[in-house]
C-alpha positions as a Markdown table, in Angstrom:
| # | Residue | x | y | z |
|---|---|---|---|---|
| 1 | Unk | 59.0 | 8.8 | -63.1 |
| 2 | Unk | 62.2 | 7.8 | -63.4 |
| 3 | Unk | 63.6 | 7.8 | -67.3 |
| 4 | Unk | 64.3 | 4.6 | -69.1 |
| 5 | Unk | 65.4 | 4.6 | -72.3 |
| 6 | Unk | 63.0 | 3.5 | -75.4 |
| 7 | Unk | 64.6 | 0.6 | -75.9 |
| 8 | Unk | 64.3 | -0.8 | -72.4 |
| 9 | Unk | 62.3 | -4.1 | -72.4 |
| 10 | Unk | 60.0 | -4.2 | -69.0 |
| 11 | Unk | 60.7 | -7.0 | -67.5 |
| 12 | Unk | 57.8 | -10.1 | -67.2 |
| 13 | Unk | 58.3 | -13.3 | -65.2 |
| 14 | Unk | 58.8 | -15.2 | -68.4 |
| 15 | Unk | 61.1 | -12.7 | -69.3 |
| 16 | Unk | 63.5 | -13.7 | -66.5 |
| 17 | Unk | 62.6 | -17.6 | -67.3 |
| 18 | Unk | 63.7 | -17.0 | -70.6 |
| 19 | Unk | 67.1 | -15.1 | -69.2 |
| 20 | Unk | 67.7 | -17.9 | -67.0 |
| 21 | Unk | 67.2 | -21.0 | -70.0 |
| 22 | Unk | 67.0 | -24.3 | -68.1 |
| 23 | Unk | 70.3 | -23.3 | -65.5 |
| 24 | Unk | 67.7 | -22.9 | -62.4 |
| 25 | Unk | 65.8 | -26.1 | -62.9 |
| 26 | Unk | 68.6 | -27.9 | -63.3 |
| 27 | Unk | 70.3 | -26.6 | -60.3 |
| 28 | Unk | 67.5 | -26.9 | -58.4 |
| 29 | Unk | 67.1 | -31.0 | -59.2 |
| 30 | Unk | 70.2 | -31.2 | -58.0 |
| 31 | Unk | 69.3 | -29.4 | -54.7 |
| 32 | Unk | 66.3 | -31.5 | -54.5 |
| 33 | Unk | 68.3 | -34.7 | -54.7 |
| 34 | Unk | 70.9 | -33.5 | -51.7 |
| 35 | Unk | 67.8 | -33.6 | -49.4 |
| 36 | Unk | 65.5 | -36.0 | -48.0 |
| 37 | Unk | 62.5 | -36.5 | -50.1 |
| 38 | Unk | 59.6 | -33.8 | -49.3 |
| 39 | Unk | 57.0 | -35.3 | -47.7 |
| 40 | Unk | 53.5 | -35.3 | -47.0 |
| 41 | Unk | 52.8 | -32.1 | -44.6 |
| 42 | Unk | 55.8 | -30.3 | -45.6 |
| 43 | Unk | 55.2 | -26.0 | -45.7 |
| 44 | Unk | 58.1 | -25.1 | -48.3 |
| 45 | Unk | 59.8 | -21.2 | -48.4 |
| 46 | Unk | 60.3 | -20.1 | -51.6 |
| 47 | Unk | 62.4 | -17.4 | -50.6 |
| 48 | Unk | 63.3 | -14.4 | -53.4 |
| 49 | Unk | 61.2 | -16.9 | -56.0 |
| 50 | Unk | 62.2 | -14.8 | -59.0 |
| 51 | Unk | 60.2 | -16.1 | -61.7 |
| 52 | Unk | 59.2 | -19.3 | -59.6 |
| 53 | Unk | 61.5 | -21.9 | -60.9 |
| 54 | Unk | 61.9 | -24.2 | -57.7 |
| 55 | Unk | 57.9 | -23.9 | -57.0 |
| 56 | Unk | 57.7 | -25.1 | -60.6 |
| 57 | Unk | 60.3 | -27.9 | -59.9 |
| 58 | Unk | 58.7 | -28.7 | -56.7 |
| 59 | Unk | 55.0 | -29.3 | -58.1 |
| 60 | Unk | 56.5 | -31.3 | -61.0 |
| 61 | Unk | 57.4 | -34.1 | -58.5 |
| 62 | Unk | 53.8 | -34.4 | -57.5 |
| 63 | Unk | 54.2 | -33.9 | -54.0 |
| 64 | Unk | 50.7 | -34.5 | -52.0 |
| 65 | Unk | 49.3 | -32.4 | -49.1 |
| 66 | Unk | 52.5 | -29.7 | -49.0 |
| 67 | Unk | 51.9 | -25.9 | -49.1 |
| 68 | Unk | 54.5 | -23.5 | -50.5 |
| 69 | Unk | 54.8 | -19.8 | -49.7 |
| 70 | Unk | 56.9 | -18.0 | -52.5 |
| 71 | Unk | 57.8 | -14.6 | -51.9 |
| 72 | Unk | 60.3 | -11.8 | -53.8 |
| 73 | Unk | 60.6 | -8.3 | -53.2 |
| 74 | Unk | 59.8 | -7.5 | -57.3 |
| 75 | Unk | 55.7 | -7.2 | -57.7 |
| 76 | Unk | 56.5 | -8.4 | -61.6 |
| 77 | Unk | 57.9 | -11.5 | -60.5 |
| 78 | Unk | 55.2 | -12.6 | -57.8 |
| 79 | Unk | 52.5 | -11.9 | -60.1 |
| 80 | Unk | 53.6 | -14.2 | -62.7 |
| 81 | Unk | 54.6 | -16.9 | -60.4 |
| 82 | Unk | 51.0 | -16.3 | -58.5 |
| 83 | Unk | 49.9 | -16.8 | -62.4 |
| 84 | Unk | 51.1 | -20.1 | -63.0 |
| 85 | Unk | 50.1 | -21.2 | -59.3 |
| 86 | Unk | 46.6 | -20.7 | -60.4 |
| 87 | Unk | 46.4 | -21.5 | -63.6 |
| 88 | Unk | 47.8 | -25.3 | -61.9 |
| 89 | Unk | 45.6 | -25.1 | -59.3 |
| 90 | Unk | 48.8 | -25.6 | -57.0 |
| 91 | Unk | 49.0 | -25.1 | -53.2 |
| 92 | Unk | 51.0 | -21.9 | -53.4 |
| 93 | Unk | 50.8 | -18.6 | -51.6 |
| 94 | Unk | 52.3 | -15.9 | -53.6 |
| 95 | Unk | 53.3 | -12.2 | -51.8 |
| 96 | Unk | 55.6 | -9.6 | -52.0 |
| 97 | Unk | 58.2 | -9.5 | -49.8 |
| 98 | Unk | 61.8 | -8.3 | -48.8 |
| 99 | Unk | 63.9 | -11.2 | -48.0 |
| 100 | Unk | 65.1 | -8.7 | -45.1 |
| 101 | Unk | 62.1 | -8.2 | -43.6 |
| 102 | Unk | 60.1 | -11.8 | -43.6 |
| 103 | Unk | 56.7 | -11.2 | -42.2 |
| 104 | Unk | 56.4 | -15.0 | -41.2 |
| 105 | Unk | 56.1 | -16.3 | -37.7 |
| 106 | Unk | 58.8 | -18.3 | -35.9 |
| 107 | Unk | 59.6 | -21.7 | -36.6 |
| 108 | Unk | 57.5 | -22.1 | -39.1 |
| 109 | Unk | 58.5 | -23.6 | -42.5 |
| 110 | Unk | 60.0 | -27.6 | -42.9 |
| 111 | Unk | 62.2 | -26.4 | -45.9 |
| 112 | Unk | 63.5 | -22.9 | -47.0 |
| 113 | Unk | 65.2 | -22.6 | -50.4 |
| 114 | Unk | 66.8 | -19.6 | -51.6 |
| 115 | Unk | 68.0 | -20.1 | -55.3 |
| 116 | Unk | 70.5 | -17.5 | -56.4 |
| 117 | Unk | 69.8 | -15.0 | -54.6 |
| 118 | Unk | 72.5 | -14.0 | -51.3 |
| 119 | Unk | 74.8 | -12.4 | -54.0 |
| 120 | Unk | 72.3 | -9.7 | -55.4 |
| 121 | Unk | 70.1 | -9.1 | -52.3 |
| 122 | Unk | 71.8 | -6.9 | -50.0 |
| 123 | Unk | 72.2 | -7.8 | -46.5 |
| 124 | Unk | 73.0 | -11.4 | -46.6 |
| 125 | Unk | 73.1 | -11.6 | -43.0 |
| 126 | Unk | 70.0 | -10.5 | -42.4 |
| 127 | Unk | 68.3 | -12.5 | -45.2 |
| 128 | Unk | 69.9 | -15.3 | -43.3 |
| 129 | Unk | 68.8 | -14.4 | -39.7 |
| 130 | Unk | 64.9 | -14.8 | -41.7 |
| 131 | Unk | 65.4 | -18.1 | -43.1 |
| 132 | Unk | 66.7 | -19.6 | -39.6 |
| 133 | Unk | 64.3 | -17.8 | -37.9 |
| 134 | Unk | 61.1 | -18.9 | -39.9 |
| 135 | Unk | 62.8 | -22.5 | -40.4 |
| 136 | Unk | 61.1 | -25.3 | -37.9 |
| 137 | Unk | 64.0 | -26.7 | -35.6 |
| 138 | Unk | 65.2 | -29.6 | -37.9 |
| 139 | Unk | 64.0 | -27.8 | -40.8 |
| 140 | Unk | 66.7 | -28.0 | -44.2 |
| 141 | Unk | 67.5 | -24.6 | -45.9 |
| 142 | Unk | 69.0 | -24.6 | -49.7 |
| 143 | Unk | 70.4 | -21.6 | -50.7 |
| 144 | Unk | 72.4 | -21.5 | -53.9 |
| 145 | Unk | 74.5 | -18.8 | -55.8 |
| 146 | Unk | 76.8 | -19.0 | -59.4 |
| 147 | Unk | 79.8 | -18.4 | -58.5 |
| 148 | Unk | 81.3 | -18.6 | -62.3 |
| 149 | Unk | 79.1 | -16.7 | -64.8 |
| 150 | Unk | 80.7 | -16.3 | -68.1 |
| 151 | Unk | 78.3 | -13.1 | -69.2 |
| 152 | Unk | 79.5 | -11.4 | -66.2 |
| 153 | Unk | 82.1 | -10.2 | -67.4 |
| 154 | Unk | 80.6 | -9.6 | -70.9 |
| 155 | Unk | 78.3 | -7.3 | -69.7 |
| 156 | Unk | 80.6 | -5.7 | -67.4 |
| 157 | Unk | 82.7 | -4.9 | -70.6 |
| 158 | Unk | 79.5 | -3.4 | -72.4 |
| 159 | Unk | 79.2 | -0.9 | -68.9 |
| 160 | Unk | 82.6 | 0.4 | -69.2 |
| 161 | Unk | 82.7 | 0.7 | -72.9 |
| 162 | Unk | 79.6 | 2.9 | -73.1 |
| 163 | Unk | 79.7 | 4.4 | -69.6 |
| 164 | Unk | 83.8 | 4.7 | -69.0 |
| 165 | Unk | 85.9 | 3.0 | -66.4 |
| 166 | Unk | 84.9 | 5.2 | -63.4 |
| 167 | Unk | 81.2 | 4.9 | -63.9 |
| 168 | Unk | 79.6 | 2.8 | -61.5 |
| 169 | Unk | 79.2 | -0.7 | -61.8 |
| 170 | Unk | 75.5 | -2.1 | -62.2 |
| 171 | Unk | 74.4 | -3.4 | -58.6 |
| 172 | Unk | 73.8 | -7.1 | -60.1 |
| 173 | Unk | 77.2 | -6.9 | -61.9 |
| 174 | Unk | 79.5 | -6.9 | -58.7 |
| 175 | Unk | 83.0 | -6.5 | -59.3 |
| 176 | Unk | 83.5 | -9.0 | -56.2 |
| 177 | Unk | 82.8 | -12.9 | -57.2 |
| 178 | Unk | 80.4 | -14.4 | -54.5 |
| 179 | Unk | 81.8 | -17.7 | -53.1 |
| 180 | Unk | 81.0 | -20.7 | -51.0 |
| 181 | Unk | 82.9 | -18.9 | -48.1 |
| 182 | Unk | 80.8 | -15.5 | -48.3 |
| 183 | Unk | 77.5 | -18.2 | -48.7 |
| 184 | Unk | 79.1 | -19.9 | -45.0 |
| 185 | Unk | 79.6 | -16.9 | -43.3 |
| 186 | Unk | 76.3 | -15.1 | -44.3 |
| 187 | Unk | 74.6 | -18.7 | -43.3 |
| 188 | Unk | 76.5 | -18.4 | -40.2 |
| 189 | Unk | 75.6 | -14.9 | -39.2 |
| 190 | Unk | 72.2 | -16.1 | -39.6 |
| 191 | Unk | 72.1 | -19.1 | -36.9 |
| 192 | Unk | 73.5 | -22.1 | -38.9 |
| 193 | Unk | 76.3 | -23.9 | -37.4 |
| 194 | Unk | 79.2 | -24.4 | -39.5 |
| 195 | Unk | 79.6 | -28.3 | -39.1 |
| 196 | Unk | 75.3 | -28.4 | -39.9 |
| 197 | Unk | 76.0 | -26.4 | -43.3 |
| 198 | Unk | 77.4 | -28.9 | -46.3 |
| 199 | Unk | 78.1 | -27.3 | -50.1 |
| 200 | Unk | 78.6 | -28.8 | -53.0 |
| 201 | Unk | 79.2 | -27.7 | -56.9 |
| 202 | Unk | 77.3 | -28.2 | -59.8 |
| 203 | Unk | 77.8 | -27.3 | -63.6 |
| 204 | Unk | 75.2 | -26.0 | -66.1 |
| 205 | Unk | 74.7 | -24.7 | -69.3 |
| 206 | Unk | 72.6 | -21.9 | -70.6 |
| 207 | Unk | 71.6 | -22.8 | -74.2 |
| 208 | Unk | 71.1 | -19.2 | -75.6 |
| 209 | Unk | 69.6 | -19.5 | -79.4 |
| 210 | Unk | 70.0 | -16.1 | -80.0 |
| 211 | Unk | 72.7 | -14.1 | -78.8 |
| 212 | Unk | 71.3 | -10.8 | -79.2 |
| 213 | Unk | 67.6 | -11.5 | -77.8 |
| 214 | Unk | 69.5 | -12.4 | -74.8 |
| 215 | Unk | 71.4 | -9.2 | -74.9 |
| 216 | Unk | 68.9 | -7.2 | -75.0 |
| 217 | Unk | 66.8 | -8.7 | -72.1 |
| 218 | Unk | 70.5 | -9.2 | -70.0 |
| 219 | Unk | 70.9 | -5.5 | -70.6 |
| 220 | Unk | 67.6 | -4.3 | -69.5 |
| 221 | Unk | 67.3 | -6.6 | -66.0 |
| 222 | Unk | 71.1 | -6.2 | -65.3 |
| 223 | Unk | 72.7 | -3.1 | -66.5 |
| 224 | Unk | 71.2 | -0.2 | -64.6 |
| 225 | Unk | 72.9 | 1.7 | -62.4 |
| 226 | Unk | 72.9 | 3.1 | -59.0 |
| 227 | Unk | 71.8 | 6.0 | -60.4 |
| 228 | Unk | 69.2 | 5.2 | -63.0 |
| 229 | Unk | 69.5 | 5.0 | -66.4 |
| 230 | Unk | 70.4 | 8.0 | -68.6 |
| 231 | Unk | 70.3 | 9.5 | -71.3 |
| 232 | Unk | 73.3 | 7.9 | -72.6 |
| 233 | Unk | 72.2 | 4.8 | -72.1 |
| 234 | Unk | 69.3 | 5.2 | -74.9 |
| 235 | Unk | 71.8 | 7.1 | -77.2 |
| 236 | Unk | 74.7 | 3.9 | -76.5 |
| 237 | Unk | 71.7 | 0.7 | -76.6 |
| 238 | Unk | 72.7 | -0.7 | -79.1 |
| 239 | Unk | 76.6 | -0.4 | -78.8 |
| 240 | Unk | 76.2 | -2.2 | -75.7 |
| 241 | Unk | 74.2 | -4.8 | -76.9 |
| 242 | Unk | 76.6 | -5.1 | -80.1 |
| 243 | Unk | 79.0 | -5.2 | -77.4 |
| 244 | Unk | 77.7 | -8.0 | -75.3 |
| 245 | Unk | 76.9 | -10.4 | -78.4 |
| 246 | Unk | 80.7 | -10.0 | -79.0 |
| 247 | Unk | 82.2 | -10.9 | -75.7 |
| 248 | Unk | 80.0 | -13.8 | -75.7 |
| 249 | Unk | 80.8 | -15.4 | -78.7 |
| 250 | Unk | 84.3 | -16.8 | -77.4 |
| 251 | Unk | 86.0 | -16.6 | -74.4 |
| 252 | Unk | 86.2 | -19.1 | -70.7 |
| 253 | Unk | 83.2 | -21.2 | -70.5 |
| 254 | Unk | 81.8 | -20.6 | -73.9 |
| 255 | Unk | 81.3 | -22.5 | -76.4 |
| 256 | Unk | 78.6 | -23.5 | -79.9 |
| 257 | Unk | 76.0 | -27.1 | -79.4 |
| 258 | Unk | 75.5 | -29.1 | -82.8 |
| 259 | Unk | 72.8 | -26.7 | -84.2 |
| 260 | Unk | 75.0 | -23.5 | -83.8 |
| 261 | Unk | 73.4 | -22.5 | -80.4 |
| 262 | Unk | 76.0 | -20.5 | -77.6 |
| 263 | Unk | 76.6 | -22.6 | -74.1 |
| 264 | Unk | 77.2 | -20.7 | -71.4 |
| 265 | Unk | 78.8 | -22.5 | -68.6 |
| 266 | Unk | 77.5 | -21.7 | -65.0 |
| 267 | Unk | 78.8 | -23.1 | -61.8 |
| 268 | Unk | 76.5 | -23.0 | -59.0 |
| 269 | Unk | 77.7 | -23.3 | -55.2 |
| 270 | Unk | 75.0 | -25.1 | -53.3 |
| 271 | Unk | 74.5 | -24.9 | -49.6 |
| 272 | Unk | 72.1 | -27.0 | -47.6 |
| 273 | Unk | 71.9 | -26.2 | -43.9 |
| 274 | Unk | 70.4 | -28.2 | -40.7 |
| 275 | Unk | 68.3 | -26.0 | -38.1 |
C-alpha cells in the first residue's frame, strides 16, 4: 500500500461538497438557465459527477419522467452520490467510470454536463470525443472549468515551501491556467463545431468559515504528487497547512463577509455546445 501520512484525511463525497462550499451549485444554475428547460423524457450525463452536485441541482427542479446516469472515475465519490440517489428515491444510475473510456452506446444521452472537470482529467480530447459521441444529434453538452482560483496559488506556495522549487507540482495544481480557448479546442477535437459551441463567465464565491478545516481537506484531495506522498509530507503537514491559511487570508480575490468568514472568488468559464 502506498504511504500516506497520519494526518491525511480520506476523502468522503461530503468531504469534496464541503471543499467545493456552494461554488458548483451556483455555477451549475447558471448553466441550467443557458439551456432550454429539461423536459419530460430527457436521459441526462452526469459526466465526472464528483460529489454529485448538478444531479443534486437537477432533482431540485423537480423534473418528471428524466433519468440521469452519473459517472466519475473515483469509487468514493460514486458511492456517495449513489447514496443520496437512494436515500431520494431519484431516477439516477450511479457507476464508475473513466471519462476516457465511456462504456455508453452511441447517440444516446439529450444533455451531457461535465462540471469542472477538462482541466484535471487528462486527455481532454478524448473525454470530449465521449461526450459527442454518447450525445443524441441535437443533444446540448455543458462543460465548465474555473479559470481564476485564488487557493491555487496558495497551495502551490505551501508545495514549494515544504517540497522545494524543483519538486513536482501536484497533478490538480497545474502550473498552466485552463482557459475558454483550451475548453474550445478540446470541444473541438471532440466533434463540436466551433460556431455550435457558445461560453460564457460567471463569478462565485466560496464562503470558507474556517480557514484551516479547509486546509486541511484542500491539502489532502489536492496536494499529492506524481509520486505519492512521502515521508516529508507527514513530518512538513502542518507547515503546509500553516502555510496555506496564510496565503489565503489576503491577496487577489480574497476578501472577509460581515461575520468574519474568508470569500474566495472563483470565475468559471462555461461552455454549452450543439450536437
Amino acid at each position: 500500500m502506498a504511504f500516506q501520512p497520519k494526518q491525511i484525511t480520506h476523502y468522503q463525497a461530503e468531504h469534496l461538497a464541503e471543499l467545493q462550499g456552494g461554488v458548483s451549485e451556483t455555477s451549475i444554475k447558471y448553466c441550467l438557465d443557458l439551456i432550454p428547460a429539461i423536459s419530460e423524457g430527457a436521459v441526462i450525463h452526469d459526466n465526472a459527477c464528483g460529489s454529485g452536485a448538478v444531479t443534486e441541482t437537477i432533482m431540485s427542479m423537480n423534473p418528471s419522467n428524466i433519468h440521469i446516469d452519473a459517472t466519475d472515475i473515483n469509487p468514493e465519490f460514486v458511492k456517495g452520490c449513489a447514496a443520496v440517489a437512494d436515500k431520494n428515491g431519484w431516477p439516477v444510475t450511479a457507476a464508475v467510470m473513466s471519462a476516457q473510456q465511456l462504456t455508453f452506446p452511441d447517440d444516446h444521452f439529450t444533455h451531457s454536463i461535465t462540471s469542472f472537470a477538462f482541466h484535471c482529467i487528462g486527455d481532454q480530447n478524448a473525454a470530449a470525443k465521449h461526450i459527442y459521441r454518447t450525445l443524441k444529434p441535437g443533444g446540448t453538452a455543458v462543460a465548465t472549468v474555473w479559470i481564476f482560483m485564488p487557493h491555487v496559488e496558495a497551495l502551490q506556495h505551501a508545495h514549494w515551501r515544504t517540497r522545494g522549487k524543483d519538486a513536482p507540482m501536484p497533478v490538480l495544481l497545474p502550473l498552466e491556467h485552463y482557459d475558454e480557448g483550451d475548453l474550445r479546442t478540446a470541444l473541438q477535437a471532440g466533434g463540436f463545431k466551433n460556431e455550435n459551441i457558445t461560453c460564457s463567465n460567471k463569478e462565485c464565491y466560496l464562503t470558507v468559515p474556517d480557514l484551516k478545516r479547509w486546509a486541511q481537506l484542500a491539502w489532502s484531495y489536492l496536494g499529492n504528487v506524481p509520486g505519492g506522498w512521502t515521508q516529508n509530507d507527514e513530518d512538513k503537514w502542518d507547515e503546509a497547512l500553516e502555510d496555506i491559511v496564510e496565503q489565503l487570508t489576503s491577496g487577489d480575490g480574497i476578501s472577509k463577509n460581515e461575520k468574519g468568514e474568508t470569500l474566495l472568488k472563483m470565475v468559471a468559464c462555461v461552455a454549452v455546445a450543439k450536437k
